[in-house]
N, C-alpha and C positions, 0 to 999 in steps of 0.2 A: 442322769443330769448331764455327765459329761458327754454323752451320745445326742442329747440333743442339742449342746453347744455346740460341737463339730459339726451336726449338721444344718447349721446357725450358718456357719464361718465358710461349709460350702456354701451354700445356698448365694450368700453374700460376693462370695469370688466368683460364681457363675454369672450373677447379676451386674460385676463389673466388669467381667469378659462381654458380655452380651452386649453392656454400653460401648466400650471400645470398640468392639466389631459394628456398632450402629456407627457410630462418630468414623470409622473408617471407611465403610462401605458408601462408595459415589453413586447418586443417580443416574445412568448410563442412558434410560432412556429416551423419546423423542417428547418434549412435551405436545400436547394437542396444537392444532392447527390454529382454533380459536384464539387459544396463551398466543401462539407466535404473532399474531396478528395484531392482538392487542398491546402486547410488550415490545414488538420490535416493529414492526411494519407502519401501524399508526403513528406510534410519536413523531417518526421524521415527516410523515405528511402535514402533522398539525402545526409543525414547527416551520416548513413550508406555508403552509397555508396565512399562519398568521404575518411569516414575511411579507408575503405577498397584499393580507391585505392591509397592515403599515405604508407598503408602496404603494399602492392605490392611496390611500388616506393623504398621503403626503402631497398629493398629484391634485385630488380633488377637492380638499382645504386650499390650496394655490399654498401652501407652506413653503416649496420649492418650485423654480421654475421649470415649465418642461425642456426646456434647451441644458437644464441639470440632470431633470430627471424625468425620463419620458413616461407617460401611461404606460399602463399596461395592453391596451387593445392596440399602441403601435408597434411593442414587442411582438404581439403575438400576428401582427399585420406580416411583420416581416419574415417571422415565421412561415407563413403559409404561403407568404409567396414563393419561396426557397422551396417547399414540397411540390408547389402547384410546377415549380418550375423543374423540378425534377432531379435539383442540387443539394440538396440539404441531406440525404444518407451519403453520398457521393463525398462529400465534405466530412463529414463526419469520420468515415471511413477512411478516408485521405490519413488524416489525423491517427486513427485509434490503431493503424493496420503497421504505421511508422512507428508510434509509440510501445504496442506488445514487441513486435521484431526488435525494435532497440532493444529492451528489459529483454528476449530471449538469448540476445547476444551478451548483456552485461551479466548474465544469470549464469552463463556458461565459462564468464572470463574469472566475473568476481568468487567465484565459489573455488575453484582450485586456489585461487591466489588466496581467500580468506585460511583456507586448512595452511596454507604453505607458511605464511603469516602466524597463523598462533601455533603451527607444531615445531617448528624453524628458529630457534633463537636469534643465529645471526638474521635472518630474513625482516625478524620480527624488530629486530632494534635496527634496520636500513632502511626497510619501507613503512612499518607501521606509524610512525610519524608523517609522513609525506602523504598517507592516506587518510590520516586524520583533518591534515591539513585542506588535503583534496576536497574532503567532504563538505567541507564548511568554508568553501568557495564559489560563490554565486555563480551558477551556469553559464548564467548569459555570457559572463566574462570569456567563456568558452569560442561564442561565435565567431568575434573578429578573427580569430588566428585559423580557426575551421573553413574559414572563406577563405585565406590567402591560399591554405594550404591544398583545397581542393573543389574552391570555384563554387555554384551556386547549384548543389545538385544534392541525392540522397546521401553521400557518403560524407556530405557534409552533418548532416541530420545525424546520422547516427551515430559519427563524431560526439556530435558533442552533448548525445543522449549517456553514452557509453563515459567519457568524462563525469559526467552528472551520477552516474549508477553504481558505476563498479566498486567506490569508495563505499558507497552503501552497504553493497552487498555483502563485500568482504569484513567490512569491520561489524556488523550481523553476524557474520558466522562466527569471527573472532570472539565476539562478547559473549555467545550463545555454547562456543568452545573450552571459555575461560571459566565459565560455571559450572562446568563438570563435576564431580566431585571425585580428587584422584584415587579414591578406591576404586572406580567405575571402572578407568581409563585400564587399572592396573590389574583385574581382575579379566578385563578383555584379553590385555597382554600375558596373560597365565594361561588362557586358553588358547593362545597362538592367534589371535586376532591382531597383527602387526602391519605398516604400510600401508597400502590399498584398500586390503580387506578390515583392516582395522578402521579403516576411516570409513568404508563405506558401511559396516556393519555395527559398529562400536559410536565413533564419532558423531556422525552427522545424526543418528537418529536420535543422541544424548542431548545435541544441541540445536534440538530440531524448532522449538519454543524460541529461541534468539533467534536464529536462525531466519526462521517467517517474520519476525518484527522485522531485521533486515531486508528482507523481499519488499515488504510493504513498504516499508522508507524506498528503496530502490525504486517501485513502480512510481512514487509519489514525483522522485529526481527524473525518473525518463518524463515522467511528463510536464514537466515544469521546465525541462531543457528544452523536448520537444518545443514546447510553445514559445520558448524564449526566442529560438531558432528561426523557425516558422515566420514570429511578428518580423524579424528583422531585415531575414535575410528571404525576402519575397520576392518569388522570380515567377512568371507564367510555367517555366520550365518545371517547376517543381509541383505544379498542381497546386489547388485551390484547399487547405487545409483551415482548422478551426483559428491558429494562427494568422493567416492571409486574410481568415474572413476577419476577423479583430483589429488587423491593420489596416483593409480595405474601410471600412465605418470609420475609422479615424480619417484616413486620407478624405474621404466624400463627406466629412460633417454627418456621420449618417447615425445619428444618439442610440436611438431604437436597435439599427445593426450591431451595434457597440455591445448594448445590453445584451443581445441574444446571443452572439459569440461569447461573451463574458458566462451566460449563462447554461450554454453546452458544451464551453471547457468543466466547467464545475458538475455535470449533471453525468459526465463523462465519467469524470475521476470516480466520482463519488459509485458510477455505479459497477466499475471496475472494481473496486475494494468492496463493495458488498454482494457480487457475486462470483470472484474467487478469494482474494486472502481474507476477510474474515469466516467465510463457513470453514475453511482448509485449519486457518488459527483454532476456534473452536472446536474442529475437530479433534485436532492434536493433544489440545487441552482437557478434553474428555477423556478420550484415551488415557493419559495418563494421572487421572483423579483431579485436575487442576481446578475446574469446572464445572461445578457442584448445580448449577442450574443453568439452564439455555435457553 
């Protein structure tokens, strides 16, 4: 009797190791092609789609005027003529080529300054305020003094992309630093992982989750400066950006041009963050169990 209660009481403990090992173990691998189509790829089309055809509905009920809101066959008139005419990747590119190059330069400024920031006490009580501050200072604000300071040209651009970014970037690493948890940090330091190699080996992979939220806020700032920049301070000199083209439809009354610049700033951003930092995000998040379905 007693031999087959013990081995009751195993049986019982195997069964709730077995659970625990299910409940811990992450699905690692790729779901099917189908799944991703159907869970990530569609929704945003029909979500599109049904915008689209709201704005249509609006136009062809007369609900709104088209000097409000123009059709959709003038959008897309304007469209094709910008292809036909040989300007529209040209522009685009103008735009996206200023925009990465800022983000590579605030990526390269903000991320030493974030570790110097949260490993730094005094650093962290001199500048950590004034970046927070920074952060949550409208860009645009930026231009007027980027134009005194350096005239109507790219280093003005990146100016005040760089302004708009670095705040991101670094307090991203700082929040993604500050969740650590100090045994990690301490256990690196036991191994002789200290300075440099602590940071590059211990650090940054620990906060690597905050980290990429901060990238992504940053790309969001570089182009949200970029464009601010761009509308404002429009120069032939500087080339015909998605910015120029946005201000140029305002200056000619031109609704239709409006919409379509309005609508490859946004188709821009949007496709920027869905093919690098969200796959890069979710990878990371796999990696480390986060992310239990994709």
């Amino acid at each position: 009797m007693a031999s087959t209660d013990t081995r009751a009481k195993t049986d019982d403990l195997a069964g709730l190791e077995a659970g625990l090992d299910a409940l811990d173990a992450v699905q690692t691998h790729r779901p099917p092609a189908r799944e991703v189509i159907v869970k990530k790829v569609l929704p945003p089309f029909i979500a599109v789609g049904l915008v689209l055809l709201v704005w249509q509905a609006l136009v062809s009920l007369k609900v709104t005027d088209e000097t409000k809101l123009p059709p959709l066959s003038a959008v897309w008139d304007s469209l094709t003529q910008m292809w036909l005419a040989g300007t529209l990747l040209d522009v685009i590119w103008t735009s996206v080529s200023r925009g990465l190059l800022g983000f590579l330069l605030a990526l390269a400024i903000g991320t030493p300054l974030g570790l110097l920031v949260a490993r730094v006490t005094f650093v962290r009580a001199a500048i950590g305020p004034i970046l927070q501050g920074l952060q949550s200072l409208p860009s645009v604000a930026w231009v007027p003094p980027a134009v005194l300071w350096f005239g109507l040209n790219d280093a003005m651009m990146y100016t005040v992309i760089l302004l708009g970014a670095v705040p991101s970037i670094a307090n991203g690493l700082v929040a993604g630093i500050d969740q650590i948890p100090p045994l990690h940090l301490r256990a690196g330091r036991t191994l002789g992982a200290t300075g440099l190699t602590g940071a590059r080996h211990i650090v940054l992979p620990a906060a690597l989750p905050g980290y990429l939220a901060g990238l992504k806020q940053g790309w969001a700032f570089s182009w949200r400066s970029l464009m601010a920049a761009e509308i404002i301070a429009s120069s032939p000199d500087l080339g015909l950006g998605l910015g120029q083209l946005l201000e140029n439809g305002r200056n000619n009354i031109d609704l239709p041009g409006v919409f379509l610049a309005i609508t490859l700033i946004l188709v821009v951003g949007i496709a920027i963050d869905l093919l690098i930092f969200s796959p890069a995000e979710r990878h990371v998040l796999r990696n480390r169990g986060l992310l239990v379905k994709s």
